[in-house]
VOKEMAR-8563 format. One line per 8 residues: number of its first residue (from 0); their letters; for each residue x, y, z of C-alpha. Coordinates in Angstrom, 3 decimals. Layout:
BEGIN
NUM) a) X,Y,Z; ...
END
This chain:
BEGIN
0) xxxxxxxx) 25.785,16.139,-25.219; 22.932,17.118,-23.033; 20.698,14.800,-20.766; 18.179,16.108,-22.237; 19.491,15.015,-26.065; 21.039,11.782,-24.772; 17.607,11.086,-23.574; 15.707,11.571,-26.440
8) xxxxxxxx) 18.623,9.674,-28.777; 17.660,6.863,-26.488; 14.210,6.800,-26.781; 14.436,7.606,-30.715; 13.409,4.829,-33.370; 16.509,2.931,-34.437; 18.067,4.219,-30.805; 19.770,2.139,-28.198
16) xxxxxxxx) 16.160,1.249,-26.768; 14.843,-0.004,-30.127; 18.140,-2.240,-30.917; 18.658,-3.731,-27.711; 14.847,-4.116,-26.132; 13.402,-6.252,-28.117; 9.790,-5.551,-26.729; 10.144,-2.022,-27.175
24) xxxxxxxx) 8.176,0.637,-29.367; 9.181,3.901,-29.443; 6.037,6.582,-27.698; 5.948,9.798,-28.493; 4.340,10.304,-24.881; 7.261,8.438,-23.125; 10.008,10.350,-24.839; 7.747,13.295,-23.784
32) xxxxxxxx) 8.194,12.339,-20.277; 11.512,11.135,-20.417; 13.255,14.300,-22.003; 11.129,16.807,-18.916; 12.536,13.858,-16.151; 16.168,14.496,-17.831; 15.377,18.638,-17.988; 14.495,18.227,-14.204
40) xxxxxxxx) 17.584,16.251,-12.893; 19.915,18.618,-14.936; 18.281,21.993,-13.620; 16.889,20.515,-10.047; 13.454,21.330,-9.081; 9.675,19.625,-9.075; 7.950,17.506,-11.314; 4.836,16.166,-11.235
48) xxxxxxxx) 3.709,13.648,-13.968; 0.156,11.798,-14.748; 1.084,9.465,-17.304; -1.761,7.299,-18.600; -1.396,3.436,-18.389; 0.677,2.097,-21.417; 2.869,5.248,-21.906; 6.202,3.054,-20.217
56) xxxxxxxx) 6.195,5.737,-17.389; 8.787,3.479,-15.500; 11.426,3.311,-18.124; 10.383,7.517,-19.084; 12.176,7.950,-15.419; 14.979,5.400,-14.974; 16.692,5.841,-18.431; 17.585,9.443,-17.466
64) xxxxxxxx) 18.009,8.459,-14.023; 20.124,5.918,-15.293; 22.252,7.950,-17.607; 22.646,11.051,-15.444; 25.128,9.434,-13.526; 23.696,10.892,-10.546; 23.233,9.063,-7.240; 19.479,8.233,-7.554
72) xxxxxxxx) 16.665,7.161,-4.512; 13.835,5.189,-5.921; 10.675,5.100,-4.050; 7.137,3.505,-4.575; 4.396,2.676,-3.090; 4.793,-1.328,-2.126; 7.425,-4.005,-1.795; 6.295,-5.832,-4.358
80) xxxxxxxx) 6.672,-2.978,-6.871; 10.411,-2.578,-5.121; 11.206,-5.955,-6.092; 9.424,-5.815,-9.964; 12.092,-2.293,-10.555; 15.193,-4.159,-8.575; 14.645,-7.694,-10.082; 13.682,-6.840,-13.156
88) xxxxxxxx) 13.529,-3.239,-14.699; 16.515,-1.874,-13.262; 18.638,-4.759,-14.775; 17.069,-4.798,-18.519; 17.685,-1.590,-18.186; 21.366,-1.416,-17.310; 22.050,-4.222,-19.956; 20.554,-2.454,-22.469
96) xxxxxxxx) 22.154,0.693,-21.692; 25.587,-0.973,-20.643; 25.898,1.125,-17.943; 28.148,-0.504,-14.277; 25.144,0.893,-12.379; 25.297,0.216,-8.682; 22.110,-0.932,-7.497; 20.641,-1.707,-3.743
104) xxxxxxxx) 17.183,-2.959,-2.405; 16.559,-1.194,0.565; 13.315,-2.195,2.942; 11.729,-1.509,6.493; 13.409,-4.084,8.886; 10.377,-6.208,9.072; 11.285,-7.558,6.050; 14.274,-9.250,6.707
112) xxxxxxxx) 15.239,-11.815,8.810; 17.217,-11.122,12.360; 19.267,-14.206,13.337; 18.831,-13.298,17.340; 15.244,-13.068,17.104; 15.387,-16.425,15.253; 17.610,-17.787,17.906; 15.197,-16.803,20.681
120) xxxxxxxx) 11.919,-18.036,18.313; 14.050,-21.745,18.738; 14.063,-21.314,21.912; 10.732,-20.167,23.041; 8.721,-21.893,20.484; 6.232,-24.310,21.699; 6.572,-28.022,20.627; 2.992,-28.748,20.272
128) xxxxxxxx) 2.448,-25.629,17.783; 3.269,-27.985,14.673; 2.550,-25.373,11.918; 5.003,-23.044,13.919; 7.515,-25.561,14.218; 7.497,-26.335,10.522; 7.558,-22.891,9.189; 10.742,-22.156,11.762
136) xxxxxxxx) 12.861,-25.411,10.704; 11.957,-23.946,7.078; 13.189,-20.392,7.856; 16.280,-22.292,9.731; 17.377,-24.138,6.761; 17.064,-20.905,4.926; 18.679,-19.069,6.698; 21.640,-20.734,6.054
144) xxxxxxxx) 21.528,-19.695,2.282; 20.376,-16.140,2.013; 22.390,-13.394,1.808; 19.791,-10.360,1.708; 18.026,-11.965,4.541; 15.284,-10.701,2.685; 12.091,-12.583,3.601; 10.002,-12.283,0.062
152) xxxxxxxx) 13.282,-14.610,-1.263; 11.704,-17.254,0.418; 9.417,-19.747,-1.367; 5.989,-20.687,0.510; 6.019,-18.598,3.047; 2.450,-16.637,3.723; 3.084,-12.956,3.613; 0.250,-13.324,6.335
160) xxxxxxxx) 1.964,-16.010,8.601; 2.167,-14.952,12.484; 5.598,-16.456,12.232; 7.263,-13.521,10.526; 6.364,-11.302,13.628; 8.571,-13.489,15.344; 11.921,-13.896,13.356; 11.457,-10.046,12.510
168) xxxxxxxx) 12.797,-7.584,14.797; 10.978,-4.102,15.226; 12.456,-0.214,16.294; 10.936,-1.489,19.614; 12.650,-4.584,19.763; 15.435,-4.065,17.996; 19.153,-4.087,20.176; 20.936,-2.177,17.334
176) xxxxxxxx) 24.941,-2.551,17.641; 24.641,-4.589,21.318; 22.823,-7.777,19.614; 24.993,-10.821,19.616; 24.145,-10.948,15.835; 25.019,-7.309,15.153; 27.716,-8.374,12.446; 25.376,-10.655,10.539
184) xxxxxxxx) 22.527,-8.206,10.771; 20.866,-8.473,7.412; 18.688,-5.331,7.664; 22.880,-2.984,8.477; 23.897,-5.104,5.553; 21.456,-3.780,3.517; 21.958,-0.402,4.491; 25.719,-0.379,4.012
192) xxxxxxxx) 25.002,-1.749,-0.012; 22.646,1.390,0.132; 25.133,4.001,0.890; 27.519,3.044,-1.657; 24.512,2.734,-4.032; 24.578,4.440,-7.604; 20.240,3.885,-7.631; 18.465,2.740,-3.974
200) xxxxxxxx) 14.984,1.059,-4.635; 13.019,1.762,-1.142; 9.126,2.119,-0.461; 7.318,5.220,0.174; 6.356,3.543,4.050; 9.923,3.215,4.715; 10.795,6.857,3.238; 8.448,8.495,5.842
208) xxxxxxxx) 9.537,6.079,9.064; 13.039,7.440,8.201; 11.519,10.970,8.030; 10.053,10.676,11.061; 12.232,8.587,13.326; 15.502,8.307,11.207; 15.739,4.551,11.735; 16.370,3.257,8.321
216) xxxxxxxx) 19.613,4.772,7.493; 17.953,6.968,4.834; 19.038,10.192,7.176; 22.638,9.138,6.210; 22.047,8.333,2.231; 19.607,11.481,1.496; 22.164,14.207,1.607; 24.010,12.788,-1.478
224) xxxxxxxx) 21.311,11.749,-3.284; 20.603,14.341,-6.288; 17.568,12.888,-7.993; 14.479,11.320,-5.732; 11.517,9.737,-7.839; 8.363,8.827,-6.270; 6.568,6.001,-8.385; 2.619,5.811,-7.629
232) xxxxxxxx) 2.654,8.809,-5.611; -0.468,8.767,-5.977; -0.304,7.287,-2.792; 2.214,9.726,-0.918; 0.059,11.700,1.036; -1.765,8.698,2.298; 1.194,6.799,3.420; 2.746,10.420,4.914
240) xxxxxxxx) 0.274,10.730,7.339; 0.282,7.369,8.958; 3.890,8.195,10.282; 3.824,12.192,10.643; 2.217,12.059,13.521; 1.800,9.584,16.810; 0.430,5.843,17.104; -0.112,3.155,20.583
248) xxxxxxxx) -1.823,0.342,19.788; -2.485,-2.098,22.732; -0.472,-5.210,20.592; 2.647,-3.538,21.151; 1.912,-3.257,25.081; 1.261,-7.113,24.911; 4.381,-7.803,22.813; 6.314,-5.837,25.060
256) xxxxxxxx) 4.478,-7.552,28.116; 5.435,-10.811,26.928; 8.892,-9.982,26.574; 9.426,-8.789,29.477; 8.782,-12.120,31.146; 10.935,-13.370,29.223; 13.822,-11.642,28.914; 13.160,-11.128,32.482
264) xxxxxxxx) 13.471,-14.608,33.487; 16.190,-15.061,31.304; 18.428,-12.836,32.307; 17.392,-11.738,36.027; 15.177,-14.509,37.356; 14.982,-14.176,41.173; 16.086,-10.483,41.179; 12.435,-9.093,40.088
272) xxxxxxxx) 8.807,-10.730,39.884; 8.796,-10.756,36.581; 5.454,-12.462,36.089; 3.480,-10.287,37.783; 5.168,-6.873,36.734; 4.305,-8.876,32.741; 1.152,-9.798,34.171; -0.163,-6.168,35.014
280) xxxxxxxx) 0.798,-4.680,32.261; -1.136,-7.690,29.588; -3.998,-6.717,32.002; -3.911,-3.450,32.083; -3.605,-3.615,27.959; -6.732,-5.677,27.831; -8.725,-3.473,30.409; -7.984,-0.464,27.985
288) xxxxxxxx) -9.554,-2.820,24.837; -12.779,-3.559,26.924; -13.644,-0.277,28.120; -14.260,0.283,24.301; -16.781,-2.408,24.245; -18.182,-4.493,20.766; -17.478,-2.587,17.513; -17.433,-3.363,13.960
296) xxxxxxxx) -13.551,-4.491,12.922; -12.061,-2.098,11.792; -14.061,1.106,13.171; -12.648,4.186,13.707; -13.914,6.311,16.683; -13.554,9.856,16.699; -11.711,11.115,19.628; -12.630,14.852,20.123
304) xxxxxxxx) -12.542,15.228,23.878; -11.001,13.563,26.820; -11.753,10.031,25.827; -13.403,8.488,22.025; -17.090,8.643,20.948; -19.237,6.051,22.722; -16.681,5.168,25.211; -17.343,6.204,28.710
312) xxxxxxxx) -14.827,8.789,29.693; -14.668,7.907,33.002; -14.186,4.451,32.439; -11.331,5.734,30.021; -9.390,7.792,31.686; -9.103,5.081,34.183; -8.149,2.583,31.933; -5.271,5.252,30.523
320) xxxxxxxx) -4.275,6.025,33.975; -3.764,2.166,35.037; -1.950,1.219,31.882; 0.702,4.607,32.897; 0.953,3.241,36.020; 1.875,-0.574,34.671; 4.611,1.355,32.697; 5.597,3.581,35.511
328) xxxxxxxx) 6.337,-0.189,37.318; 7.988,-1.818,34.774; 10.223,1.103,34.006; 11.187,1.176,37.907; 12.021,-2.705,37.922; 13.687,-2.232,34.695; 15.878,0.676,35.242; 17.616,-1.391,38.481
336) xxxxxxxx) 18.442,-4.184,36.333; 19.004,-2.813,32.683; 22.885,-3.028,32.774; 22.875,-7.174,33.438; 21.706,-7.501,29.535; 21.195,-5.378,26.101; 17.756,-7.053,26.406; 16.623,-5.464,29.567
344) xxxxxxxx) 18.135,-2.182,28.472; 15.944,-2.176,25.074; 13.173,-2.753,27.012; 13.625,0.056,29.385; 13.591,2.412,26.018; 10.822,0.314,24.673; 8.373,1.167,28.135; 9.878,4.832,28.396
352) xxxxxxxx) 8.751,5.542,24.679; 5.406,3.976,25.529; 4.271,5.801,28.696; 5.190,9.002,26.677; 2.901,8.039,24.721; 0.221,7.363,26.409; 0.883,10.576,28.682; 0.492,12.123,24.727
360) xxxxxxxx) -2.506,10.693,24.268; -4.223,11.756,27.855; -3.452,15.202,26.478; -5.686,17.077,23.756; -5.029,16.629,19.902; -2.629,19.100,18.277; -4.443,21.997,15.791; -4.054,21.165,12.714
368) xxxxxxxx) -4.099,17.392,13.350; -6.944,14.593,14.019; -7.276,11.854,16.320; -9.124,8.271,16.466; -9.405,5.346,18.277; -9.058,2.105,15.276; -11.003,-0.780,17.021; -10.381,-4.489,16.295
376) xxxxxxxx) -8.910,-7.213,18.070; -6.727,-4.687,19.716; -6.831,-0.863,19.482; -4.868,1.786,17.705; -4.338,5.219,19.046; -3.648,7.329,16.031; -2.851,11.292,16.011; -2.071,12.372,12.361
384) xxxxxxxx) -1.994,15.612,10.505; -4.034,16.069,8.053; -1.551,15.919,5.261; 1.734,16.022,4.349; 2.026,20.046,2.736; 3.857,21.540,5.672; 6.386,18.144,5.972; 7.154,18.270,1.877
392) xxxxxxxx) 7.954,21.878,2.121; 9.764,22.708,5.480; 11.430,18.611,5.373; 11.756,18.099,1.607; 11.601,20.434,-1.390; 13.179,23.906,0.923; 16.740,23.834,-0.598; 19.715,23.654,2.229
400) xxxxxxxx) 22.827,25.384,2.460; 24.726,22.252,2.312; 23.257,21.011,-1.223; 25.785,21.788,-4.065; 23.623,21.688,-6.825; 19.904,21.848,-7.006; 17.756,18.509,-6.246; 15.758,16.963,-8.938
408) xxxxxxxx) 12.483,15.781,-7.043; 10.022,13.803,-9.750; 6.449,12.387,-8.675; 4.459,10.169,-11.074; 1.535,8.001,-11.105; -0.742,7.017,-13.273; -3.720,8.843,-11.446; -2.738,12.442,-9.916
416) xxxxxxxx) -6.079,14.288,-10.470; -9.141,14.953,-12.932; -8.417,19.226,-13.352; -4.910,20.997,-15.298; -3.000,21.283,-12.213; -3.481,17.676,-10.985; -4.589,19.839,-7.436; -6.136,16.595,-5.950
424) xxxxxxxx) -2.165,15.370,-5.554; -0.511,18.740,-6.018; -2.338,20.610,-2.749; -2.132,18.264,-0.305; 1.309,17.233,-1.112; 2.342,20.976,-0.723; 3.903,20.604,-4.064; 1.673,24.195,-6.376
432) xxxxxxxx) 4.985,25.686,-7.523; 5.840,22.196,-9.283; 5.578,21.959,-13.292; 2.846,19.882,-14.196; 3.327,17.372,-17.144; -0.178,15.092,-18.117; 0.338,12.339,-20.799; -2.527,10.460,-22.206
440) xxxxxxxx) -2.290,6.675,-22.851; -1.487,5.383,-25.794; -4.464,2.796,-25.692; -7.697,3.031,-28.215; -10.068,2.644,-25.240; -13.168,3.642,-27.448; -12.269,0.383,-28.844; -10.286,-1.740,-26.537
448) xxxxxxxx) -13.419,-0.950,-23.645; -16.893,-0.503,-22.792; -18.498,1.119,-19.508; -21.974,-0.273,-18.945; -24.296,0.575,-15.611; -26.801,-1.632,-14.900; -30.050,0.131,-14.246; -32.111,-2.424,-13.257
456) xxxxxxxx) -29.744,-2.946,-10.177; -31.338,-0.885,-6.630; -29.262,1.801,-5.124; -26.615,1.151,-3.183; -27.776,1.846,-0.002; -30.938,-0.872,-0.391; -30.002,-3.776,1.817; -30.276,-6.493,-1.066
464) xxxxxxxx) -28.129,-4.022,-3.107; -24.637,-6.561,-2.865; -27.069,-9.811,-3.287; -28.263,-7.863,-6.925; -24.415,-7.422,-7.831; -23.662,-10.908,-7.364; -26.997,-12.351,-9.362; -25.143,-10.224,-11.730
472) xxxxxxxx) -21.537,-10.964,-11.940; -22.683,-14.554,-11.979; -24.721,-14.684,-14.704; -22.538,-12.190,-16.775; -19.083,-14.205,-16.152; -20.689,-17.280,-17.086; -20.931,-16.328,-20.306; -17.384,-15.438,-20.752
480) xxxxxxxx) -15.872,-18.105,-18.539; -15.255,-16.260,-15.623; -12.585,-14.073,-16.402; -13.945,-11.232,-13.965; -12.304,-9.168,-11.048; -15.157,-7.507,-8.488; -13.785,-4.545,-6.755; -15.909,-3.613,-3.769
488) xxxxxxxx) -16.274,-0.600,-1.706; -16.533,-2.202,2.149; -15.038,-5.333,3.539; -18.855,-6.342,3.826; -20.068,-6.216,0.217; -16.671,-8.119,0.302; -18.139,-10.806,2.296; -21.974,-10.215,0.750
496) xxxxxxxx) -20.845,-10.696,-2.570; -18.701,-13.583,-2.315; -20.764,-15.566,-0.280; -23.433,-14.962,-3.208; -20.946,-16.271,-5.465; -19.447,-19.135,-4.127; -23.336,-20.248,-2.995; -24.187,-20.208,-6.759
504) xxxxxxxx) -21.788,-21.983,-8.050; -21.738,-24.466,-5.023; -23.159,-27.358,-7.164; -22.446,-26.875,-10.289; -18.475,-25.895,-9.723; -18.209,-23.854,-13.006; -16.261,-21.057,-12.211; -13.664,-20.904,-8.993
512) xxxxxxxx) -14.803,-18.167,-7.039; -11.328,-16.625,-5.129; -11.807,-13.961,-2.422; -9.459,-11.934,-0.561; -8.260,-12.876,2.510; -8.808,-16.723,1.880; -5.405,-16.831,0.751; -2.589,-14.901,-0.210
520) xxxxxxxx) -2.787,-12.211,-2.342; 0.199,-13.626,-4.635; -1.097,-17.119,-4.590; -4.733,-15.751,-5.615; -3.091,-13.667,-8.625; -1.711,-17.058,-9.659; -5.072,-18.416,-9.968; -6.655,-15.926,-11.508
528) xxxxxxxx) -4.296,-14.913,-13.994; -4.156,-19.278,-14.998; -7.621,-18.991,-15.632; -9.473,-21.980,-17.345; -6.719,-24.448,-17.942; -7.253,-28.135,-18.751; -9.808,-29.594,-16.044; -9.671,-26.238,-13.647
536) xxxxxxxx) -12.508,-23.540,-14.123; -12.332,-19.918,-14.804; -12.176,-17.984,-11.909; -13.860,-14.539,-10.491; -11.564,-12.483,-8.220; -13.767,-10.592,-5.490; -11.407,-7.976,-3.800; -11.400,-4.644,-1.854
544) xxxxxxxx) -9.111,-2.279,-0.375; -5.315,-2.938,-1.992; -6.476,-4.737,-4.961; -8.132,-1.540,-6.845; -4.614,-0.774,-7.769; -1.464,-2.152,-8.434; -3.084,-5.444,-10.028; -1.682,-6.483,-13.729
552) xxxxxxxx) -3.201,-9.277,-15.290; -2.662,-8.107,-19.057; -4.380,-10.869,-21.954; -7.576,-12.555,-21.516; -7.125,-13.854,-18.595; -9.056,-10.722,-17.317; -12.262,-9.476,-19.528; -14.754,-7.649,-17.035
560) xxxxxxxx) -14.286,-5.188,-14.207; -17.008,-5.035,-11.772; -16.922,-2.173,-9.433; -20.032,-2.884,-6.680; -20.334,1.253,-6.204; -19.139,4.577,-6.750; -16.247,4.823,-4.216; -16.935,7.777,-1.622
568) xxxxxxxx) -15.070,8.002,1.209; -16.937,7.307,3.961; -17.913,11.005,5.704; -17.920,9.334,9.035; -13.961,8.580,9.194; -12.286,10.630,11.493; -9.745,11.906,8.451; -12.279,12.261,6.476
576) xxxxxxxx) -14.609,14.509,8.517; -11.472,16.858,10.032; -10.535,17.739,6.212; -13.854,18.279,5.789; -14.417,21.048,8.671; -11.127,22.514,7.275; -12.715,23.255,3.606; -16.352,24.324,5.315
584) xxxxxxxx) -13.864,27.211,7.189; -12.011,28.011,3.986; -15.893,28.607,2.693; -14.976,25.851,0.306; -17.116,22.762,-1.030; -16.505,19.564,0.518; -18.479,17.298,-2.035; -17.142,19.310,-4.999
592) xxxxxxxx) -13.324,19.858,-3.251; -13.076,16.934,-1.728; -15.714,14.017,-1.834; -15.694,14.316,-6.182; -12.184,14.598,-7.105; -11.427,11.182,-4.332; -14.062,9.312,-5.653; -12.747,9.679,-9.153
600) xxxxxxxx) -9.624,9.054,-8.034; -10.314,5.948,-6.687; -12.745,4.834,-9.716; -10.260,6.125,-12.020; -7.364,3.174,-10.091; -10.015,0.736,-10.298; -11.370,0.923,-13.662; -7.486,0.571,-14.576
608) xxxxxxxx) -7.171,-2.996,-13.909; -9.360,-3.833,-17.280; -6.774,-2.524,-20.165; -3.200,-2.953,-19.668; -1.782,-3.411,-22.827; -2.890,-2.423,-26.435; -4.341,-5.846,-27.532; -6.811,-5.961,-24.143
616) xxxxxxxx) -10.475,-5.983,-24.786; -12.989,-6.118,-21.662; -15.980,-4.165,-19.980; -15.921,-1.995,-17.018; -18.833,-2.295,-15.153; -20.215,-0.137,-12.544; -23.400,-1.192,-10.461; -23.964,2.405,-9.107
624) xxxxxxxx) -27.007,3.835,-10.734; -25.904,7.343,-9.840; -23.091,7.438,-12.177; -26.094,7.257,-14.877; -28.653,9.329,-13.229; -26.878,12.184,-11.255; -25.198,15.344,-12.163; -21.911,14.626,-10.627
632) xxxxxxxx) -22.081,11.490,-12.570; -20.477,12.715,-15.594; -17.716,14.541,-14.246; -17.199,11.241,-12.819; -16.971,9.495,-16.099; -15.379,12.151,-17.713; -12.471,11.276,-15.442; -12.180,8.096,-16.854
640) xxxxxxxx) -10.503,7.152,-19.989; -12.989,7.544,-23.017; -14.609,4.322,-23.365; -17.631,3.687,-25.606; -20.911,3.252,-22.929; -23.340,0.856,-23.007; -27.009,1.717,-23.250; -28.952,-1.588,-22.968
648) xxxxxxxx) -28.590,-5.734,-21.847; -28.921,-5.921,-25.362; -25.394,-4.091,-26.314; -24.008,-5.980,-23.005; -24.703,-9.486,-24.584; -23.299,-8.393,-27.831; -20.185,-7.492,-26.021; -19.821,-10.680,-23.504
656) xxxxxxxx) -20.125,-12.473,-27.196; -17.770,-11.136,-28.462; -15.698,-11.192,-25.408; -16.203,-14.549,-25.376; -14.945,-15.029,-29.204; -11.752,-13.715,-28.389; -10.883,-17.142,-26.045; -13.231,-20.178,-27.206
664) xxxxxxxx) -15.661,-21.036,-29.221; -18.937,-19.912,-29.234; -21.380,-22.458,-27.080; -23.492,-20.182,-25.138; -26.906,-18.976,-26.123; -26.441,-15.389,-26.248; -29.670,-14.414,-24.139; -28.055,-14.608,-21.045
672) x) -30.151,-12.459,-19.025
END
């Protein structure tokens, strides 16, 4: 029998799925997709798949996968996901099926522990840093009991703390087969499960470090590998671009100054001055970060000529120059000593990588490429090309001699683009020639959801604009006992609109008002998704950046999306303005090529945190007027699924109501505006 027939046998009512998943209803839009992922691993080639929330894309690709009997590499876009499909998917799935599958977990190695960077933590750690000491005897007990090594195994630990920095090792840091600890090295354990893998689960980060640097052991799996999915790859071409191309930042200089010292003194003291060769370079580091001056965290500086906009490039070039000449020094003192220790050698490759660098970055940006200066508390030198077409084709898709049978390559997400050909994923990603398959979700959104804009709220760009959206959100959530995630834009209507939240309900204490960045992100979807329970309030979620996708919170727990504007990228980023001058000399449109089909992108990820499964009911609301008022405003709701609209506060009370119906009783007086 086929793939393709054993597939759809599968997927069929009264199949193997039906009996043995209990949870499981038979789609016709997942068998869809499931019989063209089977069609593609049999006959190799490209597809690309936009299946709508609720179709069961993930099981559409790993049943096939699954049966095939193929060696398969699983990517998506974050660990979490990677642990969901390891922990959870992959082995329903194999019990279901009965299949012996094979399965490995395979992540950067700053996820998992390293025992000699532990052992030097111990060592190093200062006794008056209580917090540090705590979270170390912690890891230290744990350590004892792991056998991934895998960091997200253990309980309570901040995904934020500085602590994992320190227990981690890095490329940089890393001593590879001359660390004392080679044998117990979590992160070659890992890889050697991966090799003899039937189905690897990695992250689309870790997929292009290996493509770049071949550090993750990837370069060694790929070749066998016949089927590759990419789950959300929505986010590919983002995530390519960070590591096609060339990054410094001035944290890594001050890592690898403080190491120095130390290993230094550790292994050589006498032979070198150590402190002041550490010393020079941590000062040369920080010279670089003033010459840049104030600027907004997290600006990015375009960097045409010799030095960034508004940074003197005198001043610059001096900086640059000084910091080569720190490395020059340390590379010197290091290359008369390296042989004494594995330590000192890794950091004479550490400082020779480094000054070619920087001697990279005194030269002019590459064509076809763009290049920034990312200011915070330390800098970022960044070089990246502008997408990831040339890499996919000439690194990925181009068949090689070697291969014995044609490569099935699938890509699916959720969100690929708004036109037939899915071209907002497809282009950049290099990936035309591919079928296209689009599957519409299974949910009744003219009835599960409403889209409502207020029009009484100013524009956007009016300074009281994020005070408006809170006045909003507050009085609207109140009625339905919170219940609400806000999506912003910018990190400040982040900070604008909480603040305006958490002022309101100061005295009263009604409604917990949980922001991003106050805690962590796994601890705040805890909250949230509790809800009002016993003596604890509802809660409103106020979020930016990673939270427009990837958030599930399926039930009541979550009744009203509130995006704070229409989500543009800003025309001043670096990235943003290079692709821009490319379109302008194709004699293309940017807003209509480019600016449109991102935006609705990006409203089309955010609006799909309100329905996740067919008994959700909430509102998506958008305080942009110009989604009402504009032209391009309808192409940009057209993108999103086909909710009914809302036309008045009247309608929007009537809704809250009846939101509010669905989880208590009704005490509210239904004027609420």
């Amino acid at each position: 029998m086929s793939l393709q027939n054993l597939t759809h046998e599968t997927f069929a009512p009264g199949g193997l799925l039906s009996r043995m998943v209990e949870e499981f209803t038979p789609r016709e839009g997942q068998t869809e997709m499931a019989v063209a992922v089977a069609r593609t691993i049999e006959d190799g080639g490209v597809l690309v798949v936009e299946a709508g929330t609720g179709i069961g894309k993930t099981f559409a690709y790993l049943v096939p996968a699954l049966l095939s009997g193929t060696q398969v590499l699983l990517s998506t876009a974050t660990k979490t996901l990677q642990d969901q499909l390891f922990a959870r998917d992959l082995p329903r799935l194999m019990k279901a099926l009965g299949l012996p599958v094979r399965t490995a977990l395979l992540k950067g190695r700053g996820s998992y522990l390293c025992m000699h960077r532990l052992a030097i933590a111990r060592h190093d750690a200062n006794p008056s840093d209580r917090v540090m000491a705590r979270t170390l005897a912690k890891i230290e007990a744990w350590a004892q009991l792991t056998r991934s090594g895998d960091l997200a195994e253990l309980p309570g630990l901040d995904e934020r703390s500085p602590v994992i920095a320190v227990v981690t090792s890095s490329r940089e840091n890393c001593l590879g087969s001359q660390c004392p600890e080679f044998r117990n090295c979590h992160v070659n354990l890992a890889r050697r499960e991966a090799l003899v893998a039937d189905v690897v689960v990695i992250n689309h980060h870790l997929f292009f470090a290996d493509l770049t640097i071949r550090e993750s052991g990837l370069a060694e799996l790929l070749p066998s590998v016949r089927t590759v999915i990419f789950d959300e790859a929505h986010q590919l071409n983002e995530t390519g671009v960070q590591f096609l191309g060339q990054q410094l930042t001035t944290g890594q200089l001050l890592d690898f100054a403080r190491d120095l010292l130390f290993h230094g003194l550790q292994h050589a003291r006498g032979l070198l001055d150590w402190q002041t060769l550490a010393f020079d370079m941590e000062h040369a580091a920080r010279d670089l970060r003033l010459v840049v001056g104030k600027a907004y965290p997290g600006a990015k500086l375009r960097w045409v000529g010799a030095a960034p906009d508004q940074v003197d490039e005198l001043a610059w070039q001096d900086a640059l120059g000084a910091l080569q000449a720190a490395c020059v020094r340390a590379m010197q003192a290091l290359d008369t000593v390296s042989e004494i220790a594995p330590d000192l050698m890794r950091l004479t490759e550490r400082v020779r990588i480094f000054l070619e660098k920087l001697v990279f970055f005194s030269d002019e940006c590459a064509a076809e490429s763009v290049r920034w200066l990312e200011v915070g508390v330390q800098l970022r030198l960044v070089e990246s090309p502008l997408d990831i077409a040339h890499a996919v084709q000439t690194r990925l898709i181009k068949p090689r001699a070697e291969d014995a049978a044609p490569r099935a390559w699938i890509f699916t997400s959720a969100t690929l683009g708004a036109d037939a050909q899915l071209a907002w994923f497809t282009e950049p990603c290099g990936l035309a020639d591919a079928e296209i398959l689009k599957i519409d979700s299974p949910f009744n959104y003219a009835e599960q959801a409403a889209l409502y804009v207020p029009r009484h709220l100013p524009k956007p760009s009016d300074p009281g604009h994020s005070a408006q959206v809170a006045d909003f959100v507050a009085r609207a959530a109140s009625v339905i006992g919170g219940r609400t995630l806000v999506l912003t834009t910018t990190l400040r209507a982040l900070q604008a609109v909480s603040e305006a939240l958490q002022r309101y309900f100061s005295e009263s204490g009604t409604l917990d008002i949980l922001v991003q960045g106050q805690q962590p992100k796994r601890e705040l979807m805890q909250r949230f998704r509790q809800g009002e329970q016993g003596d604890r309030p509802g809660c409103i979620l106020v979020a930016s950046a990673s939270f427009w996708e990837g958030v599930d919170v399926p039930g009541n727990a979550l009744q009203m999306v509130v995006i704070d504007k229409l989500p543009f990228a800003p025309p001043t980023d670096p990235l943003v303005e290079a692709r821009s001058r490319r379109l302008v000399a194709a004699g293309r449109s940017v807003f209509k090529d480019y600016a449109l089909p991102e935006a609705a992108i990006a409203l089309k990820q955010g609006a799909g945190r309100l329905i996740r499964r067919e008994s959700d009911r909430g509102i998506l609301v958008v305080c942009d007027t110009r989604l009402a008022l504009m032209g391009y405003g309808r192409k940009l709701v057209s993108a999103l699924p086909s909710m009914r609209q809302i036309s008045s506060e009247e309608e929007l009370t009537e809704a809250l109501m009846a939101l509010q119906a669905l989880t208590r009783p009704s005490t509210k007086d239904p004027c609420w505006l």
